[in-house]
VOMI-166584 format. One line per field, with one value per atom (N, C-alpha, C, CB): residue number from 1; residue in one letter; atom name; x, y, z. Coordinates in nm, 4 decimals, decimal comma. Atoms other than C-alpha are relative to their C-alpha. Glycine has a CB too. Layout:
BEGIN
pos = NUM ...
code = A ...
site = CA ...
xx = X ...
yy = Y ...
zz = Z ...
END
This chain:
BEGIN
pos = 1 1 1 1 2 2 2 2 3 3 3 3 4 4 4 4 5 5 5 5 6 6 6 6 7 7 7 7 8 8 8 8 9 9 9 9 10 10 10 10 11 11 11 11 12 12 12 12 13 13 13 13 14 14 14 14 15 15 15 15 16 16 16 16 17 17 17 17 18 18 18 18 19 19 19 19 20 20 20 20 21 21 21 21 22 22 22 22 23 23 23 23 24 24 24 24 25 25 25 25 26 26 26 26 27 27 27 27 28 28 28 28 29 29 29 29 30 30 30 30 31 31 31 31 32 32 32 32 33 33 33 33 34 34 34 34 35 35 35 35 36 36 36 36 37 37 37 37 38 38 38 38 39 39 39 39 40 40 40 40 41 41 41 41 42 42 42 42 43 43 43 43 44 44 44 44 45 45 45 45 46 46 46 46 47 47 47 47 48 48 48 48 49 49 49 49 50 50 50 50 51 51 51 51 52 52 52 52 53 53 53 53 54 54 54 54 55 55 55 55 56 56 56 56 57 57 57 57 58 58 58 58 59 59 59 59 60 60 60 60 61 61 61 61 62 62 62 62 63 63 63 63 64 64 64 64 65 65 65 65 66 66 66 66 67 67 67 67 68 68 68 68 69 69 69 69 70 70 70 70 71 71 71 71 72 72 72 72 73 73 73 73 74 74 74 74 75 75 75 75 76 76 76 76 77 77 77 77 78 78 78 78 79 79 79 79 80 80 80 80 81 81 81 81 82 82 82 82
code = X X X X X X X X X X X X X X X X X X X X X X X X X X X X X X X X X X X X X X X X X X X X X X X X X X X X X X X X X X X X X X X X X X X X X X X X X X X X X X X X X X X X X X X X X X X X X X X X X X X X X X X X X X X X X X X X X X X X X X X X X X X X X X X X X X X X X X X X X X X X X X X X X X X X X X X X X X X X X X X X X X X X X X X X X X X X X X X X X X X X X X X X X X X X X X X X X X X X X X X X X X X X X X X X X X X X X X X X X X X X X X X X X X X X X X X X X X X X X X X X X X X X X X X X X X X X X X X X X X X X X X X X X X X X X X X X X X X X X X X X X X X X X X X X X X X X X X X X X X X X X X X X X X X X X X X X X X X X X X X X X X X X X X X X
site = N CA C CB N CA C CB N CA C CB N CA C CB N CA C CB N CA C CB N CA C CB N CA C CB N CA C CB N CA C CB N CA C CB N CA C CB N CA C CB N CA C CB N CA C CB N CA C CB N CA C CB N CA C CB N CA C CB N CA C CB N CA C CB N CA C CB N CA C CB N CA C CB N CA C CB N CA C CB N CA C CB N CA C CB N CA C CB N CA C CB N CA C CB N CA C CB N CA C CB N CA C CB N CA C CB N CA C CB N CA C CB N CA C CB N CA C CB N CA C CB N CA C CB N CA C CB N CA C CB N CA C CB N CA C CB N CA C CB N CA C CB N CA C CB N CA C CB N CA C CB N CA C CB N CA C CB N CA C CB N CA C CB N CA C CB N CA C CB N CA C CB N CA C CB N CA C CB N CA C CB N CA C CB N CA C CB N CA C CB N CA C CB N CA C CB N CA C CB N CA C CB N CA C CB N CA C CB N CA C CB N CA C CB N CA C CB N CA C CB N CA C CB N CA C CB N CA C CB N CA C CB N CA C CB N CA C CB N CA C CB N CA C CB N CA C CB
xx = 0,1100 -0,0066 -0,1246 -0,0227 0,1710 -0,3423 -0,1055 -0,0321 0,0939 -0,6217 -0,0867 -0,0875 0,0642 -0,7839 0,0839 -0,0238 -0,0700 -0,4778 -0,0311 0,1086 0,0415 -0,5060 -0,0880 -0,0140 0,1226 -0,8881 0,0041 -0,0875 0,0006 -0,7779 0,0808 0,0793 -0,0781 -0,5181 -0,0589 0,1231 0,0588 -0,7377 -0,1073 0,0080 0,1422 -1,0232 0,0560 -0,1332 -0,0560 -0,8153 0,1080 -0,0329 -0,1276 -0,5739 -0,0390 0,0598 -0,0359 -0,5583 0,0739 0,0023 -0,0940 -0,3833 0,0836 -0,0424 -0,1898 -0,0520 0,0040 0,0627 -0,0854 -0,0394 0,0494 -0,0873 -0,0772 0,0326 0,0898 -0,0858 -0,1254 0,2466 0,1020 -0,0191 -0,0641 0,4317 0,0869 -0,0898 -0,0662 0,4793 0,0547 -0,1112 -0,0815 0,5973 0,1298 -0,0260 -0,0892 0,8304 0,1482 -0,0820 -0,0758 0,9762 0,0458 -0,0329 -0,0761 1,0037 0,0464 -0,1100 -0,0957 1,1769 0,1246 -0,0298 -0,0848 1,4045 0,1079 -0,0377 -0,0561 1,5049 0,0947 -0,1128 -0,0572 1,5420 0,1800 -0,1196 -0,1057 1,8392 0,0645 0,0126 -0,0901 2,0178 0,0596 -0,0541 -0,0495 2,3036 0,0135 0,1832 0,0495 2,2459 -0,1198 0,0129 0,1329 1,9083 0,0655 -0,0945 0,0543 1,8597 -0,0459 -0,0699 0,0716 1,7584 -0,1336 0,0583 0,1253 1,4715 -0,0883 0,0229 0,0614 1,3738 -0,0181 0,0398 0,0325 1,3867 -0,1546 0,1588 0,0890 1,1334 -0,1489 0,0276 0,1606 0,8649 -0,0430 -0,0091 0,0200 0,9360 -0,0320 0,1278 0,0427 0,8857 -0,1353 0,1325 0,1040 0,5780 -0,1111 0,0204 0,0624 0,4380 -0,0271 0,0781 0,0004 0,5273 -0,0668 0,1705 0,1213 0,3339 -0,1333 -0,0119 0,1325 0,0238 -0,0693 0,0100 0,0772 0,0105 0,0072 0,0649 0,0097 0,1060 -0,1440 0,1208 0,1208 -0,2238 -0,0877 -0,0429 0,0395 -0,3893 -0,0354 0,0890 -0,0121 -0,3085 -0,1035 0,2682 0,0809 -0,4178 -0,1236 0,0581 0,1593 -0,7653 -0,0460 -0,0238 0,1029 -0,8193 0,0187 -0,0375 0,0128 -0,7232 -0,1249 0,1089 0,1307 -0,9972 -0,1067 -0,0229 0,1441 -1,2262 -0,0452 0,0178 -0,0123 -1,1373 -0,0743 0,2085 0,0610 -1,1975 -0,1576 0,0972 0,2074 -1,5962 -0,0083 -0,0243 -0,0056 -1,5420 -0,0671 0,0879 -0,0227 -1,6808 0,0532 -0,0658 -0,0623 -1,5572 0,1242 -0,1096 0,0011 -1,5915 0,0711 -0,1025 -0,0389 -1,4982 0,1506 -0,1009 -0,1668 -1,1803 0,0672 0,0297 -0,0965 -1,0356 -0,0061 0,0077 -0,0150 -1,1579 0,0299 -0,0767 -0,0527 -1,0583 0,2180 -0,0943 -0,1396 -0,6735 0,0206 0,0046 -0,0263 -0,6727 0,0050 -0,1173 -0,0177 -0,7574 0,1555 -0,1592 -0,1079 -0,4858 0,1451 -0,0020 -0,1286 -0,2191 0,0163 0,0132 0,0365 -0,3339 0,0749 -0,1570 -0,0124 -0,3234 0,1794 -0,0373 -0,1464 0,0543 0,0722 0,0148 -0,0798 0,1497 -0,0100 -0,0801 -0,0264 0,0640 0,0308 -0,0463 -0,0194 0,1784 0,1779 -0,0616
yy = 0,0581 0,4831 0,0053 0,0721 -0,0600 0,3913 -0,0962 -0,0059 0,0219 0,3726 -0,1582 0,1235 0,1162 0,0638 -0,0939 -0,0185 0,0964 -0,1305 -0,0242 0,0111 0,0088 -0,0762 -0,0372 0,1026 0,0408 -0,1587 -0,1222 0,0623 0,1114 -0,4668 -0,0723 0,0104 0,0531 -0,5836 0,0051 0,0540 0,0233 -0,5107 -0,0489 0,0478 0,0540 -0,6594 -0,1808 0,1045 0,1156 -0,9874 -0,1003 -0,0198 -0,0315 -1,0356 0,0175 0,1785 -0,0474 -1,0835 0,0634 -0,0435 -0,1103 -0,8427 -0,0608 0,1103 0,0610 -1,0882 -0,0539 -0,1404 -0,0042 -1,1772 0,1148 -0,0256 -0,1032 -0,8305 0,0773 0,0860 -0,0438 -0,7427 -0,1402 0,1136 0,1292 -1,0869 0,0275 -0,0837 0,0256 -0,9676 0,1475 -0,0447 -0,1280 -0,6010 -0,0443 0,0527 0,0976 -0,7781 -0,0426 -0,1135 0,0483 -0,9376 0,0510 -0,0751 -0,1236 -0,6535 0,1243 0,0656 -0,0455 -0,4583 -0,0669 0,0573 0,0353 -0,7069 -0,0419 -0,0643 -0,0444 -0,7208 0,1066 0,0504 -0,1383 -0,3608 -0,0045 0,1376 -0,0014 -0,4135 -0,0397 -0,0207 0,0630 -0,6316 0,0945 -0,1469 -0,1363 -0,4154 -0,0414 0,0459 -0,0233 -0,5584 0,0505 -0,0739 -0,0514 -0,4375 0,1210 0,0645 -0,1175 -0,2105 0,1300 -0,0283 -0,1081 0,1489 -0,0155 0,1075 0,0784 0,0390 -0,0977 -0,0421 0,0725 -0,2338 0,0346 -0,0951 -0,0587 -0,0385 0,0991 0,1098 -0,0790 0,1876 -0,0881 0,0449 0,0335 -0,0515 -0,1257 -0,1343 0,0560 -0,2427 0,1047 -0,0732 -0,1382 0,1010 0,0584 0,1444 -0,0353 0,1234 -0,1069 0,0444 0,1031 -0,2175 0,0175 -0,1147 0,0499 -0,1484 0,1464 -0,0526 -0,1089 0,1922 -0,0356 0,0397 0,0533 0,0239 -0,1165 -0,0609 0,1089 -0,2458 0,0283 -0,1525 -0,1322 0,0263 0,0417 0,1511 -0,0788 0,2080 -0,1324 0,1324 0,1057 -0,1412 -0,0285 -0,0775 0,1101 -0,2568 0,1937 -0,0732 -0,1148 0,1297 0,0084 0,1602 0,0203 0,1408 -0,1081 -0,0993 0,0470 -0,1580 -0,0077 -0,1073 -0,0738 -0,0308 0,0771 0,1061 -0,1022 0,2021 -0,0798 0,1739 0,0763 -0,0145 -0,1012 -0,1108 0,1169 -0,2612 0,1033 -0,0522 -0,0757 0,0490 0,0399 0,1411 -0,0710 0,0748 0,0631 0,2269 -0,0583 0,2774 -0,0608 0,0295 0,0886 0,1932 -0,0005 -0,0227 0,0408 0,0500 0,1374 -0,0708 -0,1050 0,3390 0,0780 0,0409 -0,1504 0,6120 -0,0301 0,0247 0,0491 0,4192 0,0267 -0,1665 0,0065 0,4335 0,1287 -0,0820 -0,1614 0,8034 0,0960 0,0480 -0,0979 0,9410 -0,0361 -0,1117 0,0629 0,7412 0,0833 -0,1892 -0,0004 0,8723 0,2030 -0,0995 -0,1599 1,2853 -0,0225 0,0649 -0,0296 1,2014 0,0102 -0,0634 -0,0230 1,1202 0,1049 -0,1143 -0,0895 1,3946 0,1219 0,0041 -0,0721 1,6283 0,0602 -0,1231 0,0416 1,5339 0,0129 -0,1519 -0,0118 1,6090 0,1396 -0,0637 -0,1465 1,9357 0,1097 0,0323 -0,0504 2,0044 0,0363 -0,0709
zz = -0,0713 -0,5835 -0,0876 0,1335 0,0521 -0,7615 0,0602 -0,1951 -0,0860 -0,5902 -0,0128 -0,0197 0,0363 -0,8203 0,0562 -0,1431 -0,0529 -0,7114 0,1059 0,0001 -0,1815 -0,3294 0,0234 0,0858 -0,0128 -0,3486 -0,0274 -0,0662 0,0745 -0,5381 0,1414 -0,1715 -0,0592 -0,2959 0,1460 -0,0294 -0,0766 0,0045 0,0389 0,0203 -0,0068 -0,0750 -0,0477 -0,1378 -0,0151 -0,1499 0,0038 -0,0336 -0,0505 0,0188 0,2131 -0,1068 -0,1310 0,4146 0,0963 0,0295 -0,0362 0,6119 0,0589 0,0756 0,0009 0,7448 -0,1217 0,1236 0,1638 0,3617 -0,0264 -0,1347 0,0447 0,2672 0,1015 -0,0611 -0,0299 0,5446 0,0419 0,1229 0,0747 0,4579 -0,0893 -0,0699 0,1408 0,1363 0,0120 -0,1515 -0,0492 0,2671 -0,0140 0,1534 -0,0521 0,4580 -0,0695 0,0052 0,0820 0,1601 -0,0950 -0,0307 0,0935 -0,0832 0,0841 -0,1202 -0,0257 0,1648 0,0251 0,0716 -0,0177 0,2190 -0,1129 0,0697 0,1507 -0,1689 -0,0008 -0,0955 0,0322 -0,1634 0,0689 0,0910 -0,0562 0,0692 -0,0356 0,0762 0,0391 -0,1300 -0,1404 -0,0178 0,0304 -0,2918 -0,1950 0,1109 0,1321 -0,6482 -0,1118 -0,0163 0,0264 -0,6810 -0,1171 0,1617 0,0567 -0,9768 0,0306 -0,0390 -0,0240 -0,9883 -0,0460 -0,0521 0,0601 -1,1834 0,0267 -0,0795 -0,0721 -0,9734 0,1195 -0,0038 -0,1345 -0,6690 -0,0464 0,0674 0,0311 -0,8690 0,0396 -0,1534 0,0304 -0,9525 0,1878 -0,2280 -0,1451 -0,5779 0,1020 0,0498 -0,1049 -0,4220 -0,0595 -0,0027 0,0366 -0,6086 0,0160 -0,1169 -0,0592 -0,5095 0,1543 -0,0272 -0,1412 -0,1400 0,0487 0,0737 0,0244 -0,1934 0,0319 -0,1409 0,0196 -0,2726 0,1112 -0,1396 -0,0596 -0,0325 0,1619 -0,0457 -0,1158 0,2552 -0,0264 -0,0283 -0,0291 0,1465 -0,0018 -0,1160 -0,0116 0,1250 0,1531 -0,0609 -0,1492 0,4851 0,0573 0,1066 -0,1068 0,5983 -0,0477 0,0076 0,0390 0,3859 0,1463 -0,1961 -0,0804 0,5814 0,1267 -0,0326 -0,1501 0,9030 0,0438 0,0137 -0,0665 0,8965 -0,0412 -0,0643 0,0230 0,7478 0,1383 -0,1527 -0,1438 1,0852 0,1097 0,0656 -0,1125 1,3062 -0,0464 0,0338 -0,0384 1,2160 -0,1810 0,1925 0,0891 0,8164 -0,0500 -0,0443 0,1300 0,5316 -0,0972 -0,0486 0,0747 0,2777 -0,0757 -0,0809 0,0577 0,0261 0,0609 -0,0216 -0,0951 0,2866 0,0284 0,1774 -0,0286 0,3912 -0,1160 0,0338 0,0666 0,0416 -0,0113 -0,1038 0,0137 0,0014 0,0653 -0,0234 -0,1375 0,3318 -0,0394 0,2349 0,0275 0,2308 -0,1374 -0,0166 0,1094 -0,1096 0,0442 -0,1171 -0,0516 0,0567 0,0842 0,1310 -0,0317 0,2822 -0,0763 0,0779 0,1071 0,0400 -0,1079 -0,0791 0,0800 -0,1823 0,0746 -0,0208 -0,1243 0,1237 -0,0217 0,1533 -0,0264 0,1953 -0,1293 0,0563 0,1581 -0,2100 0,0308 -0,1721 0,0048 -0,1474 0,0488 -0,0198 -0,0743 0,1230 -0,0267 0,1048
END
């Protein structure tokens, strides 16, 4: 997960485009020729556009901007060390 990405992808990018495009790279993943290696960097796309859609969840409920990616970025932090 990096944070410049998620900022990138939520700031353009409407939120049924990126869960569109969820959608569609989980539905890859399922298919049983997939790569180990392509499951990597598709589980690292569908990472980013998960914290994407939630940044701007909170940004929808009232946040700003800023605070939304830095309150998302403590939580996932949080949850590593836990």
């Amino acid at each position: 997960m990096k944070l410049p990405v998620i900022r990138h992808l939520q700031k353009n990018n409407e939120k049924e485009k990126l869960e569109n495009t969820l959608e569609v790279l989980e539905s890859f993943c399922d298919h049983r020729s997939v790569s180990e290696a392509e499951m990597d960097v598709v589980g690292e796309l569908i990472s980013n556009i998960c914290g994407a859609l939630e940044v701007q969840n909170m940004i929808d409920e009232g946040m700003p901007e800023r605070d939304a990616a830095n309150n998302f970025m403590q939580k996932v932090l949080s949850s590593i060390d836990k």
